[in-house]
FIDO-946462 format. One record per residue (C-alpha): x, y, z; residue in three letters. Coordinates in steps of 0.001 Angstrom, whole numbers, plus 500000, padded with zeros to 6 digits. Example, Ala and Ser with C-alpha at 12.3 -4.5 7.8 and 13.67 -1.06 7.14 Angstrom:
BEGIN
512300495500507800ALA/513670498940507140SER/
//
This chain:
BEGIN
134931941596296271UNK/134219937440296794UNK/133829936827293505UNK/137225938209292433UNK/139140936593294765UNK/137939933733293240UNK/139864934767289853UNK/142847932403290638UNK/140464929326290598UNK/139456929903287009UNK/140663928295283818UNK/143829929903282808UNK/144280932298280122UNK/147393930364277920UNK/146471931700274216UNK/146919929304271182UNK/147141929683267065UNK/143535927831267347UNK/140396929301265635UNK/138604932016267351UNK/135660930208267753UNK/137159927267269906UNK/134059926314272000UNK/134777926882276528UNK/137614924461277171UNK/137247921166277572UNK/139040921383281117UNK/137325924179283381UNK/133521922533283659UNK/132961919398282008UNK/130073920547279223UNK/126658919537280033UNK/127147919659283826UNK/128881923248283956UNK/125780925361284848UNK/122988923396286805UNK/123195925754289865UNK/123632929391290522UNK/127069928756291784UNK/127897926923289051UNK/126820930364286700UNK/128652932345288928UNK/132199930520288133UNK/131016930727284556UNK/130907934813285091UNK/133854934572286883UNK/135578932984284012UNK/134284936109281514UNK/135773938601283731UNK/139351936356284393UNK/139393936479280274UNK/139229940251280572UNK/142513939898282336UNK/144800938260279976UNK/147704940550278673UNK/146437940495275144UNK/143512942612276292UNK/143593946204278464UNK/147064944959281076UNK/148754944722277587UNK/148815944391273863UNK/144981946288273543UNK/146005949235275145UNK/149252949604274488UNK/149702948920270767UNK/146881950932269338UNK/149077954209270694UNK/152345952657270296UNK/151776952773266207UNK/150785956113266352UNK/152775959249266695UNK/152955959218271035UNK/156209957066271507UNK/159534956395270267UNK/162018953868270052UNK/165460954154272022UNK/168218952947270327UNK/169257949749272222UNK/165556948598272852UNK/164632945150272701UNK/162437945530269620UNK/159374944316271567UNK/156082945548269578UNK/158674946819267044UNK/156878946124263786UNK/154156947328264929UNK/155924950936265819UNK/157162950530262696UNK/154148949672261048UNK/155297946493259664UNK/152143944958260480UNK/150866941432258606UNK/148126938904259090UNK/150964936655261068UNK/151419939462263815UNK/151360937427266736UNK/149910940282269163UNK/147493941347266484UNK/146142937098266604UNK/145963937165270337UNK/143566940314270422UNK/141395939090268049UNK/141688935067269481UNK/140873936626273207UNK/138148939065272402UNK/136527935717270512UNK/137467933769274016UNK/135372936383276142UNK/132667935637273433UNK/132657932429273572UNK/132352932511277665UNK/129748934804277110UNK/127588932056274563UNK/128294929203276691UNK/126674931082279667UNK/123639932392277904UNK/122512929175276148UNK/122884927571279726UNK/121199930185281446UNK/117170929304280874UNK/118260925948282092UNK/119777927037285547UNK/116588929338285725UNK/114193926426285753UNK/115500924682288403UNK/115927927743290756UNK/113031928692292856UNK/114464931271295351UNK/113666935085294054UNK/116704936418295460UNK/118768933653293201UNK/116114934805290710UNK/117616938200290758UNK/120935936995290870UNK/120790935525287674UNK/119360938248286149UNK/122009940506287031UNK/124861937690285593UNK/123082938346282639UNK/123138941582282106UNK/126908941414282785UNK/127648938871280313UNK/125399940643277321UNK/127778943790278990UNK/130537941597278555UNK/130136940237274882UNK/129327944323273706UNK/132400945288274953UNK/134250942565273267UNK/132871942818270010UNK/133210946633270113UNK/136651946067270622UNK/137219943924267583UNK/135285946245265749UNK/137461949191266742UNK/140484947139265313UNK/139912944809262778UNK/137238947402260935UNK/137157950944259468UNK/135528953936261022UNK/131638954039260917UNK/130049956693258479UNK/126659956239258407UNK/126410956181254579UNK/128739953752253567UNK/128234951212257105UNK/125990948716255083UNK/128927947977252755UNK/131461947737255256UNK/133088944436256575UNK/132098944563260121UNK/133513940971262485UNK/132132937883262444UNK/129207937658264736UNK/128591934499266509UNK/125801934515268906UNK/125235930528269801UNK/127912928517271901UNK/126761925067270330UNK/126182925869266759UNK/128281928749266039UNK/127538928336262016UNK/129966929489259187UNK/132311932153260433UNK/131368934923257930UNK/131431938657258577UNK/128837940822258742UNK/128774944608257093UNK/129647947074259830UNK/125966948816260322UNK/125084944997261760UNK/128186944593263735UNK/127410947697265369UNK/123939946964266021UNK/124647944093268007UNK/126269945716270298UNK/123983948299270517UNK/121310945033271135UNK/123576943187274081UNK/124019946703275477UNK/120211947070275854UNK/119726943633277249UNK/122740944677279610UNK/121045947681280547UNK/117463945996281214UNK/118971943374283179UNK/121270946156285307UNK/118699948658285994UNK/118881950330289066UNK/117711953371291150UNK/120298955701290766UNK/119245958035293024UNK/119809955872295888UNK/123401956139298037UNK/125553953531296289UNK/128625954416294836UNK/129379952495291753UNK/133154954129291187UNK/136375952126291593UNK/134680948685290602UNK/135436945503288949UNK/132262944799288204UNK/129914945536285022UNK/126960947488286133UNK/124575950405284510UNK/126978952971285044UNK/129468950906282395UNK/126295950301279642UNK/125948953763279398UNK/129181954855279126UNK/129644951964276571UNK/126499953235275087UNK/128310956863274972UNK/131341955628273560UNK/130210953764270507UNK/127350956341269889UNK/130366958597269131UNK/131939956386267197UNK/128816956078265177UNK/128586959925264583UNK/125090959627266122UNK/126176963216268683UNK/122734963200270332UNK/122661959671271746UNK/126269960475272784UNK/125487963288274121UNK/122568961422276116UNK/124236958709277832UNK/127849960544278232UNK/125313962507280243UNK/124025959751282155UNK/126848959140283646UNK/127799962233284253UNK/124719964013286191UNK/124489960360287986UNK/126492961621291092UNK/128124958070291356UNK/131337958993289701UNK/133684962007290506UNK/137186963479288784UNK/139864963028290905UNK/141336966516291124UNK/145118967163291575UNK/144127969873294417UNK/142091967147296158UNK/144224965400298865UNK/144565961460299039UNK/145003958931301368UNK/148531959016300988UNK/150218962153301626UNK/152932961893298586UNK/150129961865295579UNK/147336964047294991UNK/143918962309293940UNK/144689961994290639UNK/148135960407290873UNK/146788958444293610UNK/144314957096290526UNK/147775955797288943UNK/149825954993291742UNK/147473952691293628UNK/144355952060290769UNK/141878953653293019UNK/139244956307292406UNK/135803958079292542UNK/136250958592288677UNK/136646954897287419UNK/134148953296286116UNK/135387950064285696UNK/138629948609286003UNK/140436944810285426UNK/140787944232289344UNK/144081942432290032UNK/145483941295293358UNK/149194940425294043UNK/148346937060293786UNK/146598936843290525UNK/146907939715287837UNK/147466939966284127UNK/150058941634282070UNK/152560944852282821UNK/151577947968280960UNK/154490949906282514UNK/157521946991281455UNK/158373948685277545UNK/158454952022279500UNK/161310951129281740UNK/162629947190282100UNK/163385948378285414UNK/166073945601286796UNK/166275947103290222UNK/169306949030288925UNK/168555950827286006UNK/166039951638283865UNK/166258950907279928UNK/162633951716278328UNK/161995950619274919UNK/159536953630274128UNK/159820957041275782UNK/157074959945274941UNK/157119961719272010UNK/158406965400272760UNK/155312967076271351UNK/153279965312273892UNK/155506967019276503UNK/155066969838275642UNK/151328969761274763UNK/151065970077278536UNK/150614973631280040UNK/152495974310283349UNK/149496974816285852UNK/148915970737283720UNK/149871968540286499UNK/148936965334284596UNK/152024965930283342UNK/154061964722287110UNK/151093962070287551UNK/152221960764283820UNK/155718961354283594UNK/159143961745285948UNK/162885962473284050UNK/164878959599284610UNK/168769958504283392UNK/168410955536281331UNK/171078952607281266UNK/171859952448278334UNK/175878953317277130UNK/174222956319275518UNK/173242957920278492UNK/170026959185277321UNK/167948961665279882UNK/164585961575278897UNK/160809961976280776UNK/159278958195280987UNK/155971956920282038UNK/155507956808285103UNK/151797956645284807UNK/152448952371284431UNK/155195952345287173UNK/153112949940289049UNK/150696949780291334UNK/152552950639294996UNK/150980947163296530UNK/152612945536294162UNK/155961947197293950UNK/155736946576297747UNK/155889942862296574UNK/158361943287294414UNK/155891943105291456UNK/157106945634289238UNK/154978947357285829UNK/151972946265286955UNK/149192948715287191UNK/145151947186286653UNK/143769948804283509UNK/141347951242283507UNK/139502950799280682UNK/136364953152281762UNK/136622956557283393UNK/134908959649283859UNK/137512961528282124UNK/136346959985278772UNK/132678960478279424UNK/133130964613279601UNK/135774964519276334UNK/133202962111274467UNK/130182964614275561UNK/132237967569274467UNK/133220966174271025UNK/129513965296270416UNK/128491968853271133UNK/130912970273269535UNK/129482968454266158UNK/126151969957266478UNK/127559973278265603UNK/126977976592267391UNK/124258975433270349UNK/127031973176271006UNK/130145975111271680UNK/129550976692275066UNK/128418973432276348UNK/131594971665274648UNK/133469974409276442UNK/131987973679280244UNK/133086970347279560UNK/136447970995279339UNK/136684973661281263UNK/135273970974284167UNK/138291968748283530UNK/140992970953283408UNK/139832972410286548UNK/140395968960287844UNK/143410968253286173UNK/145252972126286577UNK/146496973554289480UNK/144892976859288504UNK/142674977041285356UNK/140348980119283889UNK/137890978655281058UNK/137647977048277830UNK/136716979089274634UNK/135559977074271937UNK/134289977493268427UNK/134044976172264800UNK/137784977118263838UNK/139497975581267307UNK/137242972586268318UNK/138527969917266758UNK/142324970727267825UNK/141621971447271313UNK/139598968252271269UNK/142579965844270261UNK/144855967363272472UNK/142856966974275453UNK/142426963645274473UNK/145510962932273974UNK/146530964333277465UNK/144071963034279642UNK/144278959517277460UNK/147795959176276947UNK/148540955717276092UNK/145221954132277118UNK/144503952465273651UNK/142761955690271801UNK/144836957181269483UNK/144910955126266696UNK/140813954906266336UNK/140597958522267020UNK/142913959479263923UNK/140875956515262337UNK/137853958206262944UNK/138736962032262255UNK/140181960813259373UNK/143898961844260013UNK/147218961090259433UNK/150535961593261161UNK/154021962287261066UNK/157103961218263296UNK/160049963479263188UNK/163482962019264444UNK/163744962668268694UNK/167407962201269984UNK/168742958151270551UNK/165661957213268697UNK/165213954087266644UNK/165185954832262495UNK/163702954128260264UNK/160401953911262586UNK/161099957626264151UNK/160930959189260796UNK/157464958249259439UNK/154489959618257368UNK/151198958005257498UNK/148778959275255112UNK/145184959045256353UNK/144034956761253951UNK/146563953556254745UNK/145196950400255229UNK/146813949175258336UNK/144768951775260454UNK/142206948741260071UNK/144888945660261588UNK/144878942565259355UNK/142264939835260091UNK/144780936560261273UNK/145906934470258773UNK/144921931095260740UNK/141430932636260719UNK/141239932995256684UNK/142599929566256132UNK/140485928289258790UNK/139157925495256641UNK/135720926094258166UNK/135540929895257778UNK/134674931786254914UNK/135918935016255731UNK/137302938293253756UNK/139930939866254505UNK/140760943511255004UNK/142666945677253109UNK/145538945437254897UNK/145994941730254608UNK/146956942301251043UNK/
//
């Protein structure tokens, strides 16, 4: 833990409407004397993993918009209209949130540049093998680092991968040099992803470890092998390529260092089961990584649009959609660790469940920090639904395997469950609804009706907002893909195309 308590001593994270590929700034290390000395690398590292925490990333806009403009919240009448055109999918190339996504991820990147063409340098004048292997290991956290980020932009700012169109797609502009970045220009989608895929292997070769050995890797804010793989896992499925999925969603499975909290498993508090426990205090054997905050130096407030709790009554701007209530099963308790029935504030009176999943993490309600829970952006929950998907798509030899999957998280998640029963007429709706109840706004839903190739449609709830809460999205609307920023197209340096949804 020394190196995040360290956090508060980095650069800050204040976002601007300059181009994405504004070099490290000026103030945190002056250049050509930032990374001499291992310490010096380690602040650097520091600095990737402080980016991770701004509230444009997973503590805010990443997370929470991608499910906000799909069909798994509403807008109460009286809200504040925070995120509002993006529920109502009134989205341009001025968005503000939509510019500090894409500006951030490109701020982790360009951490991640300035540290790797500084590396070699540090290397030569260090002598010790222990700070040897030290710097080895920073590196295969920032290559970890600089995957994740561009698979994030790619998730947004590009369509879904098919294999046999990806060489004609507009992937993101891929910029892999601190000090002579070149012409932004994008690259077709089959390269974009194959970076990734490339930093994740140099990740993984500079993370290697003995897994069979007695370290736990759960509950961590640290990149390690157990979060290449199940970045490996993740964007094999986005790829379509089922067997690698299959493979490394595996490897972290059968690894023994991660576990699902159950909701029959006790906790160290005696109010929450494991699994609330997970959301009430951000601890875990089933999270792979997390964005570590402390009370003294955290990001943004996932829970805040779910309640804008003043201390004397609660007015959410979103509230779940009803069908996601009542997608849950009785013996489901993820439906008390997600939600709790509450009276609003507002002169309407509504009575509705909200999300208490993003209440806050109890430390910091104990400090009077409310909404503030640390994102969770890997968890072993995923790594089972991603395996079972992937099986799933290799037909028949598939199902029953699909099938233990889920069966294994339900039993984890139910107070009393039987088995799963899968086949080629119900997989793919049992799928996205245990997805959508074990994910619930986590930042999935809009690339997984991306992906599948689906639309949706929001039918009027009670003290909802209109026109947003009646709403048809066909499948094939452009602004599943957000619109690349406008400062970035005129960027008079930049040569880069737009999507479709910039037009």
């Amino acid at each position: 833990m020394k190196r995040l308590k360290l956090y508060i001593l980095c650069i800050g994270m204040a976002l601007s409407a300059a181009s994405c590929l504004d070099k490290y700034p000026e103030h945190a290390i002056p250049e050509g004397e930032a990374m001499t000395t291992v310490h010096e690398a380690n602040q650097v590292v520091i600095g990737i993993y402080a980016a991770f925490k701004s509230p444009a990333l997973y503590s805010g806009y990443l997370t929470l918009l991608p499910d906000l403009q799909t069909d798994l919240a509403y807008a109460v009448q009286g809200y504040s209209n925070t995120y509002g055109d993006i529920w109502r999918w009134d989205i341009l190339a001025t968005n503000t949130q939509v510019s500090a996504v894409y500006q951030q991820l490109y701020t982790v990147i360009g951490r991640c540049n300035f540290f790797l063409e500084n590396i070699e340098k540090v290397a030569s004048n260090t002598h010790d093998n222990a700070d040897l292997a030290t710097l080895d290991s920073y590196k295969g956290e920032v290559y970890f680092a600089r995957a994740l980020a561009y698979s994030e932009l790619i998730k947004m700012f590009c369509k879904a991968y098919d294999p046999a169109t990806a060489e004609n797609e507009l992937g993101v502009v891929l910029v892999d040099s601190y000090s002579n970045a070149g012409r932004p220009t994008r690259a077709s989608l089959k390269e974009s992803y194959a970076f990734v895929l490339n930093d994740l292997e140099l990740a993984s070769n500079y993370l290697q470890m003995d897994l069979s050995g007695d370290e736990t890797l759960f509950n961590t804010g640290y990149f390690n092998i157990g979060t290449v793989n199940a970045l490996y896992a993740r964007t094999y499925l986005y790829m379509q390529d089922w067997e690698k999925a299959v493979d490394y969603s595996s490897r972290v499975i059968d690894s023994n260092k991660y576990f699902l909290s159950s909701v029959n498993q006790a906790s160290s508090d005696p109010n929450f089961n494991a699994y609330e426990y997970m959301w009430q205090y951000d601890a875990a054997t089933e999270i792979i990584w997390k964005v570590h905050f402390e009370v003294n130096s955290f990001g943004g407030s996932l829970g805040r649009i779910f309640f804008n709790f003043d201390f004397r009554s609660y007015k959410p701007d979103y509230i779940p959609a009803t069908w996601v209530l009542n997608s849950y099963e009785s013996a489901d308790l993820r439906y008390n660790a997600f939600f709790a029935m509450a009276q609003t504030g507002y002169s309407h009176g509504l009575v509705h469940p909200l999300v208490v999943k993003y209440f806050g993490n109890r430390n910091f309600v104990a400090n009077n920090i409310l909404h503030v829970n640390m994102p969770k952006p890997f968890r072993l929950a995923e790594q089972y639904l991603i395996r079972a998907e992937a099986y799933c798509h290799m037909g028949t030899v598939g199902y029953g395997k699909a099938a233990k999957d889920i069966t294994t998280l339900r039993n984890a998640r139910y107070a009393s469950y039987g088995s799963t029963s899968l086949n080629a007429d119900n997989w793919q709706q049992v799928i996205e609804e245990e997805r959508v109840k074990e994910l619930y706004m986590e930042g999935f839903r809009l690339q997984d009706l991306k992906r599948w190739g689906m639309g949706f449609e929001r039918k009027a709830q009670q003290l909802t907002v209109n026109p947003g809460n009646n709403l048809k999205v066909e499948a094939d609307n452009p602004l599943f893909v957000w619109p690349i920023p406008q400062h970035e197209l005129q960027s008079p340096d930049a040569d880069i195309q737009p999507n479709e949804s910039n037009k």
